[in-house]
PLY file of the C-alpha trace (Angstrom):
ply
format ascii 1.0
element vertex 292
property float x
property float y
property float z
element edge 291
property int vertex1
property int vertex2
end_header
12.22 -3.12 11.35
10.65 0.27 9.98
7.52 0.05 10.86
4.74 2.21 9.72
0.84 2.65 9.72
-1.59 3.67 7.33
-5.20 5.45 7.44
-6.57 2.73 5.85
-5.95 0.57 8.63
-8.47 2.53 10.17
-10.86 2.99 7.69
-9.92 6.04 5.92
-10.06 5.59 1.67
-10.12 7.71 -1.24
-12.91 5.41 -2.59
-16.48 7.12 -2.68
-18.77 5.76 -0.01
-16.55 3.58 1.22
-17.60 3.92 4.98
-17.64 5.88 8.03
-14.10 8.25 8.16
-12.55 8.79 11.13
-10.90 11.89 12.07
-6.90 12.44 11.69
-6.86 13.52 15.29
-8.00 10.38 16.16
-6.67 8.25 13.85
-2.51 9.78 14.82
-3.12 9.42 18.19
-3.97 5.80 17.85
-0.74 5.24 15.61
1.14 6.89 18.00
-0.13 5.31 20.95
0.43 1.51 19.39
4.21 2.06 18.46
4.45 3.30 15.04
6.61 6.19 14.40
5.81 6.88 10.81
2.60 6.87 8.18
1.69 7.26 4.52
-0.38 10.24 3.95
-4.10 8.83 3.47
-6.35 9.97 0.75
-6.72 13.70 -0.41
-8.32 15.99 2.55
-7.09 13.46 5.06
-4.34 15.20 6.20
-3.61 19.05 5.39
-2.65 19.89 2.15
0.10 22.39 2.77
3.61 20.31 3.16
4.71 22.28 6.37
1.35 22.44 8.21
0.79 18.42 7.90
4.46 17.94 8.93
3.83 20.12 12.11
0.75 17.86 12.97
2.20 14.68 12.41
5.05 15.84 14.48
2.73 16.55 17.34
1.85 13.21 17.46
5.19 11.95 17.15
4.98 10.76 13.65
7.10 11.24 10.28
5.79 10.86 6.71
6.67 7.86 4.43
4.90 8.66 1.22
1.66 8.66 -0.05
-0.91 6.59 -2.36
-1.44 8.00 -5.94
-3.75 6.34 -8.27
-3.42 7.67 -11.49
-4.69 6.51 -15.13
-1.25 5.54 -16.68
-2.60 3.13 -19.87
-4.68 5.92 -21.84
-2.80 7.09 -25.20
-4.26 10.39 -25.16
-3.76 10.83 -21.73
-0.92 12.31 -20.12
-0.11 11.20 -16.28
2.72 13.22 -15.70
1.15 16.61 -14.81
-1.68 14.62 -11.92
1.69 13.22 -10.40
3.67 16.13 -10.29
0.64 17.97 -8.26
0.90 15.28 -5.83
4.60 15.31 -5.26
4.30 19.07 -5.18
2.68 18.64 -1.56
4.96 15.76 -0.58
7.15 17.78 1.35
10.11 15.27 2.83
8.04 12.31 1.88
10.58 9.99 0.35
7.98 7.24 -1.59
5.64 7.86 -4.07
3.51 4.77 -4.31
1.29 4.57 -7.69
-1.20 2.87 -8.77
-2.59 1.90 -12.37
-5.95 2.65 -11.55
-8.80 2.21 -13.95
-10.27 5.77 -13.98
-13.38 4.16 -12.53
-14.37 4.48 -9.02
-13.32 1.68 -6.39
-11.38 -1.28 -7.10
-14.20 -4.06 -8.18
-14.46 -3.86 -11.69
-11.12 -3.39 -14.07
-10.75 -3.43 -17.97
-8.75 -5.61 -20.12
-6.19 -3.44 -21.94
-4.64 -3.68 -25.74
-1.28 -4.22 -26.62
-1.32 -0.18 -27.52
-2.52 0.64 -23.93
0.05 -1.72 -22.28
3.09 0.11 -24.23
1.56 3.78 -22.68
1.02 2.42 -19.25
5.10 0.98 -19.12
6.26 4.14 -20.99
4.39 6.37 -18.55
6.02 4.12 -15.29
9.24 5.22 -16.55
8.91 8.69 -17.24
7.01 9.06 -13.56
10.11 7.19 -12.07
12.23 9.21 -13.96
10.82 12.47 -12.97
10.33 11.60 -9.10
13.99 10.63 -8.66
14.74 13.87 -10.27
13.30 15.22 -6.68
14.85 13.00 -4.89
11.89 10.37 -4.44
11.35 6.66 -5.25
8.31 5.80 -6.87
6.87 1.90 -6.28
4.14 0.16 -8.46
1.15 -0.92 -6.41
0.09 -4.20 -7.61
-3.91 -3.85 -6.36
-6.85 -6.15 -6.55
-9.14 -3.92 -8.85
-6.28 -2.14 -11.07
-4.82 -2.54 -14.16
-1.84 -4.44 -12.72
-3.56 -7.21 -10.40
-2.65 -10.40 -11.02
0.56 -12.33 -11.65
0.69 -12.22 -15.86
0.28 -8.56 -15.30
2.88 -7.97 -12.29
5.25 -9.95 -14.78
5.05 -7.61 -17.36
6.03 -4.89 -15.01
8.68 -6.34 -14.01
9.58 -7.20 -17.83
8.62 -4.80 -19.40
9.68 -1.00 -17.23
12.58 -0.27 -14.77
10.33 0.69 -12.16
10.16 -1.02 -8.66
7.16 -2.68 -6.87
5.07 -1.98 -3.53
5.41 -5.45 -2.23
1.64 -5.55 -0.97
1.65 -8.48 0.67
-2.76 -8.86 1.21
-3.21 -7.49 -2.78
-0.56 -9.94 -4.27
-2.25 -12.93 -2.65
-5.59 -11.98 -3.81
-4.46 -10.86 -7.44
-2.94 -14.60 -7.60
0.69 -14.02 -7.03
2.42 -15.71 -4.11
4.01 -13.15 -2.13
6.96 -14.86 -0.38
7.47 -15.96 -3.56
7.83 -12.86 -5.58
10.44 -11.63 -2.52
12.55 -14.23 -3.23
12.80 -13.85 -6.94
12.70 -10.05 -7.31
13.94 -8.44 -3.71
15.92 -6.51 -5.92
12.69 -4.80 -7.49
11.14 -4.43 -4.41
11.86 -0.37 -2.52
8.22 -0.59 -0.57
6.23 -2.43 1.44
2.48 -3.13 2.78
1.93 -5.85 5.29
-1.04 -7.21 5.45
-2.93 -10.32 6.29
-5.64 -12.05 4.09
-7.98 -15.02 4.54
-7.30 -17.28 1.85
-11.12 -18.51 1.32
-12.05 -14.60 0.97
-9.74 -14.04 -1.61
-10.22 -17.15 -3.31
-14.35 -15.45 -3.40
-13.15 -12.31 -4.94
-10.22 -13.65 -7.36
-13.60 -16.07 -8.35
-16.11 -13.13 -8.85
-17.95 -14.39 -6.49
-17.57 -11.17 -4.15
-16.12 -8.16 -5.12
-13.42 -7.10 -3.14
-15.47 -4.36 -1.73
-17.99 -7.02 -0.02
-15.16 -9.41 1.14
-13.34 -6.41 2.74
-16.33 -5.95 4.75
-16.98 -9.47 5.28
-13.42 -10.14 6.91
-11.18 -10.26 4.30
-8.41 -9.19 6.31
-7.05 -10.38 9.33
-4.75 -9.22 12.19
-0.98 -9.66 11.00
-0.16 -13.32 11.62
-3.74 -14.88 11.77
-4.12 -14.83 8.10
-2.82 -17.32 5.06
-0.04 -14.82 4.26
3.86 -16.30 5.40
4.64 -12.60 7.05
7.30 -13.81 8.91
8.91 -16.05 5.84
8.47 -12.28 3.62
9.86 -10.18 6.06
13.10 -13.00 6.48
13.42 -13.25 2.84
13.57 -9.39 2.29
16.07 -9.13 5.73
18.50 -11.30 3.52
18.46 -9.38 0.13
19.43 -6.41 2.49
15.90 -4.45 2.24
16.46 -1.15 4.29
12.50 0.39 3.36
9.83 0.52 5.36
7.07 -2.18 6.22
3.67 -0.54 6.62
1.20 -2.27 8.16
-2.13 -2.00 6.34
-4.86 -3.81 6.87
-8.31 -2.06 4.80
-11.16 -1.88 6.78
-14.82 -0.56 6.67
-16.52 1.31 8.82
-20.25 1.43 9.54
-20.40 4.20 12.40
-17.34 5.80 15.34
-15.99 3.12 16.91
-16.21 3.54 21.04
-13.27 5.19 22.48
-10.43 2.71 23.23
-12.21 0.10 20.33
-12.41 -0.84 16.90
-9.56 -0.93 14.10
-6.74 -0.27 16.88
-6.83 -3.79 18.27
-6.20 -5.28 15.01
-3.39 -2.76 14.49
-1.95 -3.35 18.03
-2.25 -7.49 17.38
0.34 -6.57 13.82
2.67 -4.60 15.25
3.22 -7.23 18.33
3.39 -9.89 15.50
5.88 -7.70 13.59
8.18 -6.61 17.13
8.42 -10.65 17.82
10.18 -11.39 14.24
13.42 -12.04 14.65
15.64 -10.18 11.24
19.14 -11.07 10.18
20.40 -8.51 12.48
18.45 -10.17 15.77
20.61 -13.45 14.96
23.72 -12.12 13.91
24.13 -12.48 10.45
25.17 -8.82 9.17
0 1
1 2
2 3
3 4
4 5
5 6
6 7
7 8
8 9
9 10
10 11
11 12
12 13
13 14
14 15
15 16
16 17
17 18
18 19
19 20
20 21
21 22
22 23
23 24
24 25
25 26
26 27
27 28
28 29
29 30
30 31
31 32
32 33
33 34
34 35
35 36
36 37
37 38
38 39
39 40
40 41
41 42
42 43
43 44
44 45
45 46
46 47
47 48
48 49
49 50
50 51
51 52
52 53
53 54
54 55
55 56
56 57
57 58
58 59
59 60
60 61
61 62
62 63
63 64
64 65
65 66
66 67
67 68
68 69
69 70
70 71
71 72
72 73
73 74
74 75
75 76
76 77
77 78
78 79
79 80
80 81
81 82
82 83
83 84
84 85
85 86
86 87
87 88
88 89
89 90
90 91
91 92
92 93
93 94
94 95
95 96
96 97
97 98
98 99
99 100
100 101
101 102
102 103
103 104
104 105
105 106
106 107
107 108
108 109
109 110
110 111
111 112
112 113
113 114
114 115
115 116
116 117
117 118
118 119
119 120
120 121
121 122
122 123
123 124
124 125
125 126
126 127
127 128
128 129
129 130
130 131
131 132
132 133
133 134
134 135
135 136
136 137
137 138
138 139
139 140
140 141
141 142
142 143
143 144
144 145
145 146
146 147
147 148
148 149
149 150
150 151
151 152
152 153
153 154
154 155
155 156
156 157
157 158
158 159
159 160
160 161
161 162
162 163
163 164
164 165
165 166
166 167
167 168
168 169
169 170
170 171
171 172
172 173
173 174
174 175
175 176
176 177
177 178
178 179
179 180
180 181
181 182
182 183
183 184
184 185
185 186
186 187
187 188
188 189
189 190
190 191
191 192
192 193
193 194
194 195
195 196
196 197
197 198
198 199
199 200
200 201
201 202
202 203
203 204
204 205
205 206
206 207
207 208
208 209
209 210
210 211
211 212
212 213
213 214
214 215
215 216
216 217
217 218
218 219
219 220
220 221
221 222
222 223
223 224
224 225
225 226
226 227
227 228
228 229
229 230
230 231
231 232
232 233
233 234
234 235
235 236
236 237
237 238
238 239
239 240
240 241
241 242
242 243
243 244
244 245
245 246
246 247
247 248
248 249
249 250
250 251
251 252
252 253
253 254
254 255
255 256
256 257
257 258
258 259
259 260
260 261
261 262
262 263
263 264
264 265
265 266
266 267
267 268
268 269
269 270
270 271
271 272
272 273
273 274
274 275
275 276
276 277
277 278
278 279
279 280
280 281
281 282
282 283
283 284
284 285
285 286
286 287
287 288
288 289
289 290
290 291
């Protein structure tokens, strides 16, 4: 397995007011130090902007770059996404995955629109002209199913599927909560499937949110997430059932988390992060058993 992290993991988000940021220095050397080899970029201002200076620190930390989150406002007629992507990829450097999301234009993820017909036909035309125009640079793009955008839930991850070319970001924590069975979505459409974020959800907090009776904000807070095989998600029946379609991407784990203050030196978010990737190193894959 591939196995990378994400700043998220430790707290860092592009949502306003979301919590206490860490710093990258300290967030790297925590990746590095628990195993993982690779990371998606974080929000904006996370890492540095230039392509060859954020290499060079990631590199000093022993780390490469998978891709980075981009929420962008796909489903507006009058608006057109193409020119907000193509500043991101712009500082993507070797980055192979662009991973979108069909965010609201609102801040955070706890309140969503419903969207007409005419808004639907934009937001699909717009995933396949993005696609288009990323593997023109030689990048995948992946749909990010996400509890608080326009494509949450199952009806709505269907009519991806339906309705553009585009693949999915197989999130395992967001499907869940959204209403779509994971496992079962990587059995039926491995094929769609070029990205993917492991994480680990406690079924009676998403069952709160998917309810309105938290928004996902509060339940992160409130323990929404659990270490990587202590949850309600099947991670080890996902990552089987993607070994035997053949997926060859990478499995990030990423587990959001809020931050009230610095967490002492040696504690907070790592431990969770150190409990996943242990999980993840003790799967056994097709390979392990000899079956390619």
């Amino acid at each position: 397995m591939r196995i990378a992290g994400a700043p998220i993991s430790w707290g860092v988000c592009e949502v306003p007011g979301w919590g206490h940021q860490m710093s990258p220095d300290r967030v790297l050397a925590e990746m590095r130090d628990t195993g993982l080899t690779a990371t998606e970029f974080g929000p904006d201002g996370f890492l540095p902007a230039d392509p060859a200076e954020r290499e060079a620190l990631l590199a000093s930390y022993g780390l490469a770059a998978v891709g980075g989150f981009v929420p962008v406002v796909l489903h507006e007629p009058g608006r057109d996404p193409l020119p907000e992507v193509e500043r991101a990829l712009r500082g993507f450097g070797d980055a192979p995955m662009l991973v979108l999301a069909a965010v609201t234009g609102r801040d955070g993820y706890d309140e969503r629109p419903v969207l007409s017909a005419r808004d639907w036909t934009t937001l699909l035309t717009n995933l396949d002209r993005i696609a288009a125009y990323a593997a023109g640079l030689g990048r995948r793009t992946a749909l990010h199913p996400h509890v608080g955008t326009i494509v949450e839930g199952p009806d709505e991850v269907d009519r991806v599927l339906t309705g553009s070319g585009v693949p999915l970001c197989l999130d395992t924590g967001h499907l869940l909560i959204g209403g779509t069975d994971p496992l079962a979505l990587a059995r039926s459409a491995a094929d769609r499937i070029a990205h993917v974020h492991l994480k680990d959800v406690d079924a009676s907090a998403a069952d709160r949110v998917r309810a309105g009776r938290a928004t996902y904000t509060e339940a992160v807070r409130d323990g929404l997430y659990r270490p990587l095989g202590t949850g309600d998600v099947d991670t080890a029946g996902i990552v089987a059932a993607l070994d035997q379609a053949g997926y060859q991407g990478w499995y990030v784990l990423e587990q959001d988390t809020v931050l009230t203050a610095e967490p002492a030196p040696g504690g907070g978010p790592v431990a969770d992060v150190r409990t996943g990737v242990a999980f993840l190193n003790g799967l056994k894959t097709v390979a392990d058993v000899g079956g390619r």
